[in-house]
Backbone bond lengths (Angstrom), bond angles and torsions (degrees), N, CA, C in turn:
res aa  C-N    CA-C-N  psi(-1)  N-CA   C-N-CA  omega(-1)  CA-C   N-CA-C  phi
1 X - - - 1.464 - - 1.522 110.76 -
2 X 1.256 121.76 -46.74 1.927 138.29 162.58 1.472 91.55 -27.33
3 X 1.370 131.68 -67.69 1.243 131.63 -134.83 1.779 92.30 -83.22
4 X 1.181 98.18 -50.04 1.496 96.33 -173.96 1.721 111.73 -68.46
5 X 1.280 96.97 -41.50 1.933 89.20 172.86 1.770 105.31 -42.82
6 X 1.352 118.63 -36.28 1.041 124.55 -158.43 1.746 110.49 -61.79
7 X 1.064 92.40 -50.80 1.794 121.44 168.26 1.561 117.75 -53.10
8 X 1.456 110.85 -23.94 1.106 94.09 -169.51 1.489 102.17 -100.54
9 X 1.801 101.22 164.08 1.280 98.43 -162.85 1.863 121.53 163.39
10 X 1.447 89.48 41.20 1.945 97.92 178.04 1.294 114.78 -45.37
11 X 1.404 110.77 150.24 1.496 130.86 151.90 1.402 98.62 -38.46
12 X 1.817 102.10 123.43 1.878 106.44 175.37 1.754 101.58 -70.19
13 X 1.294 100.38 136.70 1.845 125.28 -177.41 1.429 78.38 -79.77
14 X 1.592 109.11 147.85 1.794 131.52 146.45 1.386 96.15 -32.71
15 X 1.421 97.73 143.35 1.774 99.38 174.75 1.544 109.34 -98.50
16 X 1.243 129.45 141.53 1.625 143.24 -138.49 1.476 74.36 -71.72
17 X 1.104 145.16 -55.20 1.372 135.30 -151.92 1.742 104.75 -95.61
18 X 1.368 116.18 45.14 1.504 111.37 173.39 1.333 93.62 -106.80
19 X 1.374 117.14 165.21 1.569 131.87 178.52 1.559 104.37 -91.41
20 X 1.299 100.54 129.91 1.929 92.11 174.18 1.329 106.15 -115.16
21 X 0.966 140.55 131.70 1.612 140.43 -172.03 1.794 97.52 -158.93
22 X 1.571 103.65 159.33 1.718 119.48 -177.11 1.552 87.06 -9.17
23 X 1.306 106.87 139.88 1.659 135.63 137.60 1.800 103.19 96.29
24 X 1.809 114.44 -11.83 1.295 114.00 159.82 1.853 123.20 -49.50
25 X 1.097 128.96 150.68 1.225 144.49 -152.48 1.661 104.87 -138.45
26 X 0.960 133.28 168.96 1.524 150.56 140.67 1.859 121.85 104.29
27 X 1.364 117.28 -159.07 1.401 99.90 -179.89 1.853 104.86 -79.05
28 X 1.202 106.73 -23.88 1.979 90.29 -172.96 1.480 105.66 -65.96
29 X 1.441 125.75 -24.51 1.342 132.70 151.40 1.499 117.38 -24.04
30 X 1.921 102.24 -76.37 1.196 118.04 -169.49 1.660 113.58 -56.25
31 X 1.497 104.36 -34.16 1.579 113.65 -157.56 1.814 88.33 -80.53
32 X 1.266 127.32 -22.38 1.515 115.69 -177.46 1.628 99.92 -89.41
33 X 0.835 108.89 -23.05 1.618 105.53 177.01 1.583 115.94 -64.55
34 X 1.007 89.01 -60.71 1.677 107.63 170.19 1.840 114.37 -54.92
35 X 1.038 115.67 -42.17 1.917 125.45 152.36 1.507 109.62 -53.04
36 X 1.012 125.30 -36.30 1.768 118.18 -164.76 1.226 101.09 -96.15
37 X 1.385 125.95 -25.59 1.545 125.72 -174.25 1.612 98.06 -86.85
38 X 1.132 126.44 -30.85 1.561 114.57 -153.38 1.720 85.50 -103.87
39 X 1.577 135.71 -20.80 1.062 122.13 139.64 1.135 153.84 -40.39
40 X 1.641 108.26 -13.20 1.002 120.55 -153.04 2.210 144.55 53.63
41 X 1.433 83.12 23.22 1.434 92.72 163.58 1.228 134.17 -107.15
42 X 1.434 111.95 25.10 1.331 108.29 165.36 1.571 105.40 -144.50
43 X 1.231 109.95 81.99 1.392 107.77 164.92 1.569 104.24 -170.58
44 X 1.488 131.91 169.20 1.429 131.52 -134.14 1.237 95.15 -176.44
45 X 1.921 106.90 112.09 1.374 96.35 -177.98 1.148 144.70 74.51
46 X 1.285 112.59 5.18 1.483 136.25 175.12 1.882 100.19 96.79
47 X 0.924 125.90 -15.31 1.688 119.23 -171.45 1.854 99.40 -114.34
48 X 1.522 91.17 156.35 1.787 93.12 -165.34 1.469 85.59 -89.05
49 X 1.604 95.11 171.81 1.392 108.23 -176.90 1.431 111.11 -125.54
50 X 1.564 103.75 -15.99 1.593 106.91 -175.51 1.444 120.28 -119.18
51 X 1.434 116.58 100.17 1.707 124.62 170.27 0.917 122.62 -31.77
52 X 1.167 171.02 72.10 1.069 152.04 -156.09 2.006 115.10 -74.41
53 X 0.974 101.97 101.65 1.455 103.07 -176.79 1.560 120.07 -141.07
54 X 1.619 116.64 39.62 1.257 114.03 -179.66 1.650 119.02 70.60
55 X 0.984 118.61 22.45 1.770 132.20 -179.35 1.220 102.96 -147.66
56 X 1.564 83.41 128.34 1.622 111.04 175.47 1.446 111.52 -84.65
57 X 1.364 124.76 83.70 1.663 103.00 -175.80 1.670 101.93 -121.56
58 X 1.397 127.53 -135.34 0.813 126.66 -146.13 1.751 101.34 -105.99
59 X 1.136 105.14 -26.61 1.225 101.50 164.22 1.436 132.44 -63.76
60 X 1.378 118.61 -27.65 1.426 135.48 -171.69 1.384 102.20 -75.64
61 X 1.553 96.81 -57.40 1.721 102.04 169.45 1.294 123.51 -27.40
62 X 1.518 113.23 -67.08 1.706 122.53 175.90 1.608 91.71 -39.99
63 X 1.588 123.66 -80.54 1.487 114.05 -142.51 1.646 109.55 -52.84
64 X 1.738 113.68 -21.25 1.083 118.03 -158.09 1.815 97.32 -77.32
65 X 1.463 111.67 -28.21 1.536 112.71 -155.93 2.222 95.20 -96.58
66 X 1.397 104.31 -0.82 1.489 101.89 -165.75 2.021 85.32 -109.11
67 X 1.377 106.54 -2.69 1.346 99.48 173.19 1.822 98.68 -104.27
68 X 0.835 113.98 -14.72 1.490 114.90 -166.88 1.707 87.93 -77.02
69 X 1.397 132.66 -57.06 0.955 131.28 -167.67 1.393 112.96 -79.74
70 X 1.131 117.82 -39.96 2.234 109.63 158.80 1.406 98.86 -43.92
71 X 1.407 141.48 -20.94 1.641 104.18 -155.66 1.696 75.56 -129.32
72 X 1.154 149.66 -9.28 1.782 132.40 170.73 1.518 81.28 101.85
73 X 1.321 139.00 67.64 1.543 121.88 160.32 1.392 106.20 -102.42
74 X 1.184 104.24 146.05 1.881 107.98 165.30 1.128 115.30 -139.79
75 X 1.197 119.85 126.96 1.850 113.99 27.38 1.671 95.86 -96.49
76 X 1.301 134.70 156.25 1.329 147.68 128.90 1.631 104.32 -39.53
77 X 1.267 118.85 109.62 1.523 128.53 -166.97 1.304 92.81 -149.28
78 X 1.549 136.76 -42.18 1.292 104.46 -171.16 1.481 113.04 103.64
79 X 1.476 111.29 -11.78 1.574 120.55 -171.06 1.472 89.71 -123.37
80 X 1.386 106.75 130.75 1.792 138.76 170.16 2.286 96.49 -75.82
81 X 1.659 94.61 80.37 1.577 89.52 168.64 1.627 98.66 -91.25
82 X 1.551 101.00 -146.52 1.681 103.30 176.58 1.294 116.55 -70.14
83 X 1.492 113.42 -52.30 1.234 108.15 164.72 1.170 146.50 -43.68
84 X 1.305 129.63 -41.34 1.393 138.24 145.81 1.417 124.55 -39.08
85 X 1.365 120.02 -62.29 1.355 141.75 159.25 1.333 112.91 -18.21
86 X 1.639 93.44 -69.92 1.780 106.92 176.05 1.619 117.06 -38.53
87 X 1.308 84.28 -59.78 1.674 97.52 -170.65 1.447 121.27 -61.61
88 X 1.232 116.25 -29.32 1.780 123.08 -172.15 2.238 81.22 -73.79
89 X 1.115 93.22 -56.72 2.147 113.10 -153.04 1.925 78.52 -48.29
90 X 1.222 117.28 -59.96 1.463 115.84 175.97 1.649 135.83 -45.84
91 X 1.365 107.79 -39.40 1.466 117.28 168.52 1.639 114.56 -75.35
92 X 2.090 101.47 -38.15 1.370 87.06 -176.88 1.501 122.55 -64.32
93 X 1.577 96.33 -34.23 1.846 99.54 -175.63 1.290 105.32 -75.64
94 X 1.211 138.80 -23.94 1.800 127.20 146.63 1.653 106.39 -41.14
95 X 0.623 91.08 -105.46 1.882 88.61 179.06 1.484 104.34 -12.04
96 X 1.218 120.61 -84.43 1.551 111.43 -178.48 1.389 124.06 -13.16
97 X 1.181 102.01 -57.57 2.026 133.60 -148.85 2.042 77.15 -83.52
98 X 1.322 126.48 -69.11 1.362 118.20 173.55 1.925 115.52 -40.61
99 X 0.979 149.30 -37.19 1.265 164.18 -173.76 1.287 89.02 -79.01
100 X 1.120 141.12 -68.68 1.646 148.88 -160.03 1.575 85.71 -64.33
101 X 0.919 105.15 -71.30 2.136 105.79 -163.37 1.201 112.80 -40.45
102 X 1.806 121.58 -38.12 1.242 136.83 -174.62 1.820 107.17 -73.86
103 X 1.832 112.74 -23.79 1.298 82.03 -176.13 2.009 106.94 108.20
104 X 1.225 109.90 -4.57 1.059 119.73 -150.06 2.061 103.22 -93.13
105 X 0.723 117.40 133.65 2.331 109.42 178.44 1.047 91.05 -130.05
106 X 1.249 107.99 148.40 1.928 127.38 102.97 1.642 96.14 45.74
107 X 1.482 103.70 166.61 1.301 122.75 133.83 1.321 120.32 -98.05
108 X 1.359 142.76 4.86 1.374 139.77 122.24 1.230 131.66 -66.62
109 X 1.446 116.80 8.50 1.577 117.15 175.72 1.896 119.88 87.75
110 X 1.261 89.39 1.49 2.087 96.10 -175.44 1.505 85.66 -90.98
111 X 1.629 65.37 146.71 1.995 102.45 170.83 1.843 107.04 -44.63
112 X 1.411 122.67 149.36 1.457 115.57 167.46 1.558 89.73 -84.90
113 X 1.280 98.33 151.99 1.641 111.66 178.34 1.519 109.39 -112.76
114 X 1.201 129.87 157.70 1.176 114.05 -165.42 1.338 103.12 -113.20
115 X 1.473 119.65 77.65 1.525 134.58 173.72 1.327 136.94 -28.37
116 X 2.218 79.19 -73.15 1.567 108.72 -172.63 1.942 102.57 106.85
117 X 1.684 96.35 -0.57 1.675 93.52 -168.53 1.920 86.28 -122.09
118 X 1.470 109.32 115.24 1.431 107.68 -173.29 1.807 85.01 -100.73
119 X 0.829 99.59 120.80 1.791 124.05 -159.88 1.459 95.13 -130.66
120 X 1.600 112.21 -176.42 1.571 115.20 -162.21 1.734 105.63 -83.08
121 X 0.978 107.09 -12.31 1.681 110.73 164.33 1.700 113.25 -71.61
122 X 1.190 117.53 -55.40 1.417 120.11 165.11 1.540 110.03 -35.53
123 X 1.155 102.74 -79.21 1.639 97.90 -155.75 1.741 90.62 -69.02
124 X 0.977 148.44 -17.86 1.585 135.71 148.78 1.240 130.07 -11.54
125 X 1.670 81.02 -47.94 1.636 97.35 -164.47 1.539 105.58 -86.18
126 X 1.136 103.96 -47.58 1.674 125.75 -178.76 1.551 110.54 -62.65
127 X 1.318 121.65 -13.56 1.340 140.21 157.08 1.626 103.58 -69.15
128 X 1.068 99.25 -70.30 1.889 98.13 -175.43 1.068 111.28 -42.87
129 X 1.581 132.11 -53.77 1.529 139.81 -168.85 1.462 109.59 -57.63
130 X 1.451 109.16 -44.03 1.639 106.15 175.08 1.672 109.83 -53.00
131 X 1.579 99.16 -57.15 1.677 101.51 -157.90 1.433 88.24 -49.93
132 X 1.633 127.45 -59.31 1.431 111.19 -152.39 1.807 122.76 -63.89
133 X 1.615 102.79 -17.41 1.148 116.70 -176.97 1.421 114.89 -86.61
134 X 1.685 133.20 -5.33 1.526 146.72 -163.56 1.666 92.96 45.22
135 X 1.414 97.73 59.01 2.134 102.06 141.59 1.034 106.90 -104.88
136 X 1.476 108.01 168.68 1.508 118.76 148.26 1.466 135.47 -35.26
137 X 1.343 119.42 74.70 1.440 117.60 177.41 1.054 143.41 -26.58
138 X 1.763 127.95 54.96 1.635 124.42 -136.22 1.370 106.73 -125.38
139 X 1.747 95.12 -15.64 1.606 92.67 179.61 1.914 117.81 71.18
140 X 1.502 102.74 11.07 2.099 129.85 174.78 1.638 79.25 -105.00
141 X 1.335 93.78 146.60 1.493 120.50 155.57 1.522 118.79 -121.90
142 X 1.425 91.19 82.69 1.547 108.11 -169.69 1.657 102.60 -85.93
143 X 1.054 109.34 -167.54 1.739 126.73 -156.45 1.673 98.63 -74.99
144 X 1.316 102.79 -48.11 1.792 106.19 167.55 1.281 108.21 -44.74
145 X 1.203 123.22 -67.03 1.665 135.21 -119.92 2.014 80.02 -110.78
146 X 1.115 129.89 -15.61 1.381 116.28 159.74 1.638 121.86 -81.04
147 X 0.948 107.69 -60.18 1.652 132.53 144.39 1.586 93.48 -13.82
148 X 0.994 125.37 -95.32 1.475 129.05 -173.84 1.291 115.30 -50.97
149 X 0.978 125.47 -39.77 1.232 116.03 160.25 1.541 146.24 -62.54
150 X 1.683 89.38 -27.20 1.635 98.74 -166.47 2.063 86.01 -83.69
151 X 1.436 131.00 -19.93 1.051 143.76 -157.48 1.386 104.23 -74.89
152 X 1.786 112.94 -68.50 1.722 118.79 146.98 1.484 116.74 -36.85
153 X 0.881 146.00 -23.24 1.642 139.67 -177.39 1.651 87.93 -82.81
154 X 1.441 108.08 -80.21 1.680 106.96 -177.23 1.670 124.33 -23.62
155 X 1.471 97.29 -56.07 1.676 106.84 172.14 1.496 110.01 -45.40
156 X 0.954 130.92 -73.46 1.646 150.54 -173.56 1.728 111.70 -36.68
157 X 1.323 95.24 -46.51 1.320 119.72 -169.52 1.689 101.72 -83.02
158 X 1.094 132.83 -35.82 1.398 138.06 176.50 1.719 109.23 -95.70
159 X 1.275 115.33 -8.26 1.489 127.77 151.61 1.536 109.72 -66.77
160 X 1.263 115.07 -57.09 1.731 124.06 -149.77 1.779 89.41 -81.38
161 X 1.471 130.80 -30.18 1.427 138.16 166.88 1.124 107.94 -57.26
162 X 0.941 149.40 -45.24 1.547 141.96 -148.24 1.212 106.13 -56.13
163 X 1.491 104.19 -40.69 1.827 109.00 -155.89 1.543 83.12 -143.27
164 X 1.246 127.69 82.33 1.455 135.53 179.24 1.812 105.35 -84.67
165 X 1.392 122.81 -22.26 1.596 116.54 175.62 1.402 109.47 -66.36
166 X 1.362 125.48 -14.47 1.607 117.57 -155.93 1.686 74.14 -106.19
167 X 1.141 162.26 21.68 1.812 158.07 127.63 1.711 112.78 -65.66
168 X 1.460 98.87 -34.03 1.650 100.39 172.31 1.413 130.63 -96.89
169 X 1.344 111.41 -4.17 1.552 128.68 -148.93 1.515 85.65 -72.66
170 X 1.133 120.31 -46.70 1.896 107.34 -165.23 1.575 120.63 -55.85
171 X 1.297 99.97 -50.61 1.454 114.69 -178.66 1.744 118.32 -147.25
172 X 1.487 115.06 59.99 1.381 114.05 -172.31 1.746 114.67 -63.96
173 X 1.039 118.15 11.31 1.491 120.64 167.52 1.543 119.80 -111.75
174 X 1.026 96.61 -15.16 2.069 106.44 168.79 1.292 97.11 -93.16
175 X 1.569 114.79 122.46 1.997 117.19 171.36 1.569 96.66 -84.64
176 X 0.971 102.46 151.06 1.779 116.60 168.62 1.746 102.13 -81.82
177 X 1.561 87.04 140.83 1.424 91.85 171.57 1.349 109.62 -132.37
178 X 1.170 114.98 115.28 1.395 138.81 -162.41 1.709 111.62 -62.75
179 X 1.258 126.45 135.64 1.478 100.17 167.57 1.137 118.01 -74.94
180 X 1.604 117.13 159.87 1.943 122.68 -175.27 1.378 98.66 -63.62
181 X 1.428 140.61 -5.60 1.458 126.54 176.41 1.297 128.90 -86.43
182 X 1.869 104.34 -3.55 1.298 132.56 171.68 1.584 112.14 -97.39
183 X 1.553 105.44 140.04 1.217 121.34 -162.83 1.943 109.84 -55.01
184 X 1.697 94.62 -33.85 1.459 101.98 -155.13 1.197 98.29 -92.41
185 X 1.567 130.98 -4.30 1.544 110.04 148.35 0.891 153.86 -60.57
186 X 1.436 156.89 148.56 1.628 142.56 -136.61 1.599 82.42 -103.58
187 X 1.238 145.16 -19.06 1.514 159.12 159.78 1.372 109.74 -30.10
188 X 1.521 97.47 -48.59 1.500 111.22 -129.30 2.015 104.33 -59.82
189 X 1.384 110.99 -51.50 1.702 118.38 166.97 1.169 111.99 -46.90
190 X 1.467 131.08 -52.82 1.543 114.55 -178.58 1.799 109.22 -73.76
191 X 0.887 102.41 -44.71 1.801 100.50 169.46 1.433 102.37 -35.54
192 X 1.602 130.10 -69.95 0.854 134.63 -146.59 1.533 123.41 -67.95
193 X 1.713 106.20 -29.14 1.215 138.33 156.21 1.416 120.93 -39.86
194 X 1.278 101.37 -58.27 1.382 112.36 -174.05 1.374 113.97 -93.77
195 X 1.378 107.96 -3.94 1.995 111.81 153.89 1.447 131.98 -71.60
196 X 1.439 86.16 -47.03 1.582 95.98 160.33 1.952 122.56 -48.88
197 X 1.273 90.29 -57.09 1.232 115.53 -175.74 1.654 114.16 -48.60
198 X 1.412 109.55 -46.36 1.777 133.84 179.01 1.904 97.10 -63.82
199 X 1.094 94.77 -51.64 1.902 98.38 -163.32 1.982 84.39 -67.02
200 X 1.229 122.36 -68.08 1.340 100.94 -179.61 1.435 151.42 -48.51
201 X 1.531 96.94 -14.56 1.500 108.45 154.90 1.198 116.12 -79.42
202 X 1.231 121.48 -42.23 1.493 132.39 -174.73 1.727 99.20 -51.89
203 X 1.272 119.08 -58.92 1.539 129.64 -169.60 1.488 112.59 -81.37
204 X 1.619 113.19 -11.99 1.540 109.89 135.51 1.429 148.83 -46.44
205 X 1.751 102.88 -29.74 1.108 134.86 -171.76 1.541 120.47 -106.65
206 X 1.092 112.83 -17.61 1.593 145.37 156.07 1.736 93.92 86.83
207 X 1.429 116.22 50.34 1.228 141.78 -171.65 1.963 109.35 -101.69
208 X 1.032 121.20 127.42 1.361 124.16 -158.38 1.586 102.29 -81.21
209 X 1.289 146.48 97.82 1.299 120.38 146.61 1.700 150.25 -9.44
210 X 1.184 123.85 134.56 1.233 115.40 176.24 2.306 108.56 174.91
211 X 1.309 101.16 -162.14 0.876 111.07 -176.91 1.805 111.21 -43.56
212 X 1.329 107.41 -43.50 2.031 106.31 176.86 1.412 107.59 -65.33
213 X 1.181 109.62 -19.04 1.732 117.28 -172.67 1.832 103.41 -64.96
214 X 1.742 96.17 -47.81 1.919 98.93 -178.95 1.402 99.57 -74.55
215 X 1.386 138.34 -61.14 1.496 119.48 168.12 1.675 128.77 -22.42
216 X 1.321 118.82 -59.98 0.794 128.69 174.51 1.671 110.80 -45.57
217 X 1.306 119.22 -60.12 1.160 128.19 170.27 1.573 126.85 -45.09
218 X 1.859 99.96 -41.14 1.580 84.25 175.52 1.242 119.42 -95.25
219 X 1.602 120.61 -4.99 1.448 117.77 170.59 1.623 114.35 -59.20
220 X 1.684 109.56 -42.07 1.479 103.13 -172.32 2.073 118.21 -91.59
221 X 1.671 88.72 -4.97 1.801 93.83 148.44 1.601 126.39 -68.47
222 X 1.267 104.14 -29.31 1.211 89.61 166.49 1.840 125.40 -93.50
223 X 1.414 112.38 -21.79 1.186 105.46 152.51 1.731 122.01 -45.56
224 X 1.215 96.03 -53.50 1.896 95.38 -167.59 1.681 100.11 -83.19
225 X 1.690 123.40 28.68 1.402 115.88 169.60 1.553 85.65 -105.81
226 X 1.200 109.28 -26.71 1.593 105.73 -172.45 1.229 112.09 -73.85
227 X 1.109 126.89 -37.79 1.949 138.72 -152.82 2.212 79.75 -96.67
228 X 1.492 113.67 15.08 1.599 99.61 -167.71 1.568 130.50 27.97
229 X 1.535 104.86 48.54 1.375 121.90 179.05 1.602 106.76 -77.58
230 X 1.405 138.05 139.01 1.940 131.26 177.01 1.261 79.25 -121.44
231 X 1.490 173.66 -47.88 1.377 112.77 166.40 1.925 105.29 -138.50
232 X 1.236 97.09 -171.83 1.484 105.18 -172.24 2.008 109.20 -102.92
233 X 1.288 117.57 115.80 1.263 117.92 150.34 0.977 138.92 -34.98
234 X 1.702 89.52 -62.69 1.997 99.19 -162.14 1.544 78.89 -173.30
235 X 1.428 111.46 149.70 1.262 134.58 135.49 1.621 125.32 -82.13
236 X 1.484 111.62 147.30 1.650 128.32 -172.70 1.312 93.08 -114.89
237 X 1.466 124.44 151.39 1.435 156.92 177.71 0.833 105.62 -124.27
238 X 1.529 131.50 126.80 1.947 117.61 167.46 1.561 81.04 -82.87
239 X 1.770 91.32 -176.52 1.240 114.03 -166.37 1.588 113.13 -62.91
240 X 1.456 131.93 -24.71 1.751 110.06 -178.24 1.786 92.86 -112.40
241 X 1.191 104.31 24.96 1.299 108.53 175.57 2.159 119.88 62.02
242 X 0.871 118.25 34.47 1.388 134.69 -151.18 1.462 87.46 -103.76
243 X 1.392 128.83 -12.57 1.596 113.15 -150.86 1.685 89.16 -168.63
244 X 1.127 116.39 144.02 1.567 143.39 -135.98 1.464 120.76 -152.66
245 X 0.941 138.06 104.14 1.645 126.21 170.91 1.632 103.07 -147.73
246 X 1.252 96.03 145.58 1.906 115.01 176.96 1.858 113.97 -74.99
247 X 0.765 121.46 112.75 1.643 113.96 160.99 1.619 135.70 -108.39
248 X 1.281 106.03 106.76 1.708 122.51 169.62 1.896 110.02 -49.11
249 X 0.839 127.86 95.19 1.479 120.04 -170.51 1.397 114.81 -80.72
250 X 1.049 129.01 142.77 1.555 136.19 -172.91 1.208 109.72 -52.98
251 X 1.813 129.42 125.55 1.252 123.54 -165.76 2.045 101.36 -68.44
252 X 1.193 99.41 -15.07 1.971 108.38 -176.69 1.011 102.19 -64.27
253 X 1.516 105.97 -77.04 1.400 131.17 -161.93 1.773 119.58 -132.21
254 X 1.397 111.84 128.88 1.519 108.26 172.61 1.254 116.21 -59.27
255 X 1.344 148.24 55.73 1.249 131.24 -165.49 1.726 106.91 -116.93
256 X 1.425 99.84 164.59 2.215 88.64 179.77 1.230 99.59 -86.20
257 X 1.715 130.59 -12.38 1.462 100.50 -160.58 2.261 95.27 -97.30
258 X 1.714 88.28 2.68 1.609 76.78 166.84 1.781 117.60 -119.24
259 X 1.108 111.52 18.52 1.591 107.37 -148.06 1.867 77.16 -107.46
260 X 1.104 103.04 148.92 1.333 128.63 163.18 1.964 123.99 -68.37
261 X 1.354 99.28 109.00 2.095 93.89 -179.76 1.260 123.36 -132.22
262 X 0.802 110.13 166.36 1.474 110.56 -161.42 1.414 107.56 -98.30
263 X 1.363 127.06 146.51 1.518 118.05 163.65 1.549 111.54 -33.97
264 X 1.583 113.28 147.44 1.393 123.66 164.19 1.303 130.00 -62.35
265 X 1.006 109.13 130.12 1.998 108.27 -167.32 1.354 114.26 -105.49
266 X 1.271 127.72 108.20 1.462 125.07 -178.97 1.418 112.61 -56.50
267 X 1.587 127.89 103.34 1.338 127.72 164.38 1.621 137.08 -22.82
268 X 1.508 103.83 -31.76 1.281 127.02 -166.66 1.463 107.19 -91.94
269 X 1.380 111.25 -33.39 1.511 130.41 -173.54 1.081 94.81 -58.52
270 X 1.789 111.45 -74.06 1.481 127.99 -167.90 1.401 128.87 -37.06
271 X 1.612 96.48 -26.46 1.149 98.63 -179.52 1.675 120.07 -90.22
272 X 1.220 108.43 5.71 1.572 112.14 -172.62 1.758 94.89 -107.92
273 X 1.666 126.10 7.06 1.638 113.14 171.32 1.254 93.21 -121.42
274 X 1.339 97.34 164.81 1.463 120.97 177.55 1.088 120.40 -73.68
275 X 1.342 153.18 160.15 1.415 154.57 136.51 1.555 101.03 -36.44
276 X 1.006 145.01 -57.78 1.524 149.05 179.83 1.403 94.77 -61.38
277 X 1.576 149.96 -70.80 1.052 124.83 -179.16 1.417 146.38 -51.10
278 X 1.227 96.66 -14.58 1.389 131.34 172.54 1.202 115.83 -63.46
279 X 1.277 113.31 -49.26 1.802 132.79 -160.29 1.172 86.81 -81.96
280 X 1.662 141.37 -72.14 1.215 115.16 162.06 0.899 149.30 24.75
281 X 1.497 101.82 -100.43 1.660 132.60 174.29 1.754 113.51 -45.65
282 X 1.695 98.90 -42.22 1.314 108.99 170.97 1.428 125.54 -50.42
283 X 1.578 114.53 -64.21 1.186 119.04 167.24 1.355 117.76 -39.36
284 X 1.391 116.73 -67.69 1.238 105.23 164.49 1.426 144.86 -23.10
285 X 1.098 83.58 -53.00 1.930 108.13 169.59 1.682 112.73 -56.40
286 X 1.245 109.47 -49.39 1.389 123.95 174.23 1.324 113.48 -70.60
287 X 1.312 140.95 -17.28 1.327 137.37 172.13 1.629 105.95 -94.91
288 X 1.431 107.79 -42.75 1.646 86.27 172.09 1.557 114.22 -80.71
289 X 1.494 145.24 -11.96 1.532 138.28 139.01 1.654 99.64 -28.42
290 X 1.044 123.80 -61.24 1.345 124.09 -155.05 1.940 106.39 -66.71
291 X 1.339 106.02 -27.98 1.191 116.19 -176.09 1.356 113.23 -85.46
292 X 1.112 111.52 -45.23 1.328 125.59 -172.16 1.887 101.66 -61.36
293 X 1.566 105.19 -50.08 1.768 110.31 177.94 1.748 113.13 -52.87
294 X 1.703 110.86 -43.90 1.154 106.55 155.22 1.280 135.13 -43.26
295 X 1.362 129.20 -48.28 1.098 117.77 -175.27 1.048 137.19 -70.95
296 X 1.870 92.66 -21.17 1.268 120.51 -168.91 1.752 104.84 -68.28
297 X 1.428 113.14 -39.95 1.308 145.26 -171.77 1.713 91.93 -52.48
298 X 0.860 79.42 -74.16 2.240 102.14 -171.91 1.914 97.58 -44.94
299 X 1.214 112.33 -24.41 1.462 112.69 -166.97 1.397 104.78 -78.97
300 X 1.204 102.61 -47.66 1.730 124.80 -163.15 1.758 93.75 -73.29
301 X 1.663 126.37 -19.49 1.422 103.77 -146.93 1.802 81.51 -102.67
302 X 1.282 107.53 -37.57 1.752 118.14 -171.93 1.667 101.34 -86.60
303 X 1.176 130.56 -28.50 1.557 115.13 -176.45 1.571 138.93 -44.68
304 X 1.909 93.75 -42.28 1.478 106.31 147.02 1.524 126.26 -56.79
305 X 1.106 138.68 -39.35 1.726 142.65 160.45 1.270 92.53 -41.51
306 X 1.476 121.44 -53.47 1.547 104.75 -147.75 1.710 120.65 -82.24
307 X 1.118 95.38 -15.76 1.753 120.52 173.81 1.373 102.24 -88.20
308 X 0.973 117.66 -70.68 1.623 103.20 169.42 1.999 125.52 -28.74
309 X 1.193 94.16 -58.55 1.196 121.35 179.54 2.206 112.99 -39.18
């Protein structure tokens, strides 16, 4: 495992909190482009206005400064800082997490996951919801077609309340544990983090996404619940890709001898558990973090007594 920690070692990703404005480049580029269009902030007149192709130019700007002003940002600049960032990464995984509740996939039929990356599965889905609802079939999640949606979620949800004992009647002493690819798991954000994170190494490597991509993801969520990581940067690949770990980067400095990582995850492993077994293990993981901080707590408050003593 030494040897391979040794190996590992990706090209550092833009850090989530860099500003991208005119003359920025790369996929956090592409992945906001792809957010503003399926938001519906970049298009005019019924036709889009913004390509999405990894360039920050002048077009992106507009959608970025006509979203700044839908949500009250200041200043309206036109530049994707944290704040901005936040807010698009926040609406998209609303939307997502709405699509998921409804029931909604892919054009292969998979669950929407709630990323924050409205990708060609997103607007798939957001395509279906129109046709069944008689919208505009555009595959934008404009002000209607969110609206309507967030409206169907509410309904459903104040349906499934009415009579909430007939949800417990089978086994009201066993809790459900949700998989991390579901919104309503306490999982579900760091999973989602570190999905993003997996597909961008992967597409570093000119490696196809898919179903090993969410495995992959929830094996090393539960590593980084263990290492008490709250969110994921980037994932590392050693060199034949055999071995895997998440890294929290130092809010100072990006560096390895300060950045926070997770145990190494055998690639091969990951692929033989489930996303559901995973979530599991996670929880688990997350209740003894929680225990372990306690004790830690109780140590720090009595340790002076005990030296004294």
């Amino acid at each position: 495992i030494q040897v391979a920690l040794g190996q590992i070692g990706a090209p550092r990703q833009q850090a989530a909190s860099q500003t991208l404005k005119e003359g920025s480049s790369g996929r956090e580029v592409l992945k906001l482009e792809n957010n503003l269009v399926a938001l519906g902030f970049a298009s005019a007149d019924g036709q889009q206005t913004l390509n999405p192709d990894r360039r920050f130019d002048a077009t992106t700007r507009q959608a970025v400064e006509e979203f700044q002003r839908a949500h009250n940002l200041d200043p309206v600049d036109g530049k994707a800082g944290r704040d901005t960032l936040t807010a698009i990464d926040r609406e998209a995984r609303e939307l997502q997490g709405n699509l998921a509740a409804l029931g909604l996939t892919d054009a292969k039929g998979q669950a929407i996951a709630s990323d924050g990356y409205l990708g060609a599965g997103s607007r798939h889905a957001i395509n279906t919801f129109q046709q069944q609802h008689g919208l505009p079939a555009t595959g934008i999640a404009d002000a209607d077609t969110r609206q309507a949606l967030a409206s169907e979620v509410q309904q459903r949800a104040q349906g499934q309340n009415q009579n909430p004992g007939q949800q417990t009647a089978a086994d009201p002493a066993r809790e459900t544990v949700y998989p991390m690819s579901d919104p309503r798991s306490p999982q579900n954000w760091l999973y989602t983090e570190t999905l993003v994170q997996v597909k961008f190494a992967e597409e570093a490597r000119g490696l196809p996404s898919g179903e090993h991509s969410e495995k992959l993801a929830a094996a090393l969520t539960v590593e980084a619940t263990r290492a008490g990581m709250w969110k994921i940067d980037r994932v590392e690949l050693n060199q034949d890709g055999s071995m895997a770990r998440a890294v929290q980067a130092n809010a100072m400095r990006d560096e390895s001898a300060l950045n926070r990582n997770s145990a190494p995850v055998s690639t091969a492993e990951a692929m033989g558990q489930s996303v559901q077994e995973n979530s599991e293990r996670a929880l688990k993981a997350s209740d003894q973090q929680r225990e372990q901080q306690r004790i830690d707590q109780q140590t720090q408050q009595h340790g002076p007594r005990a030296m004294m003593a």
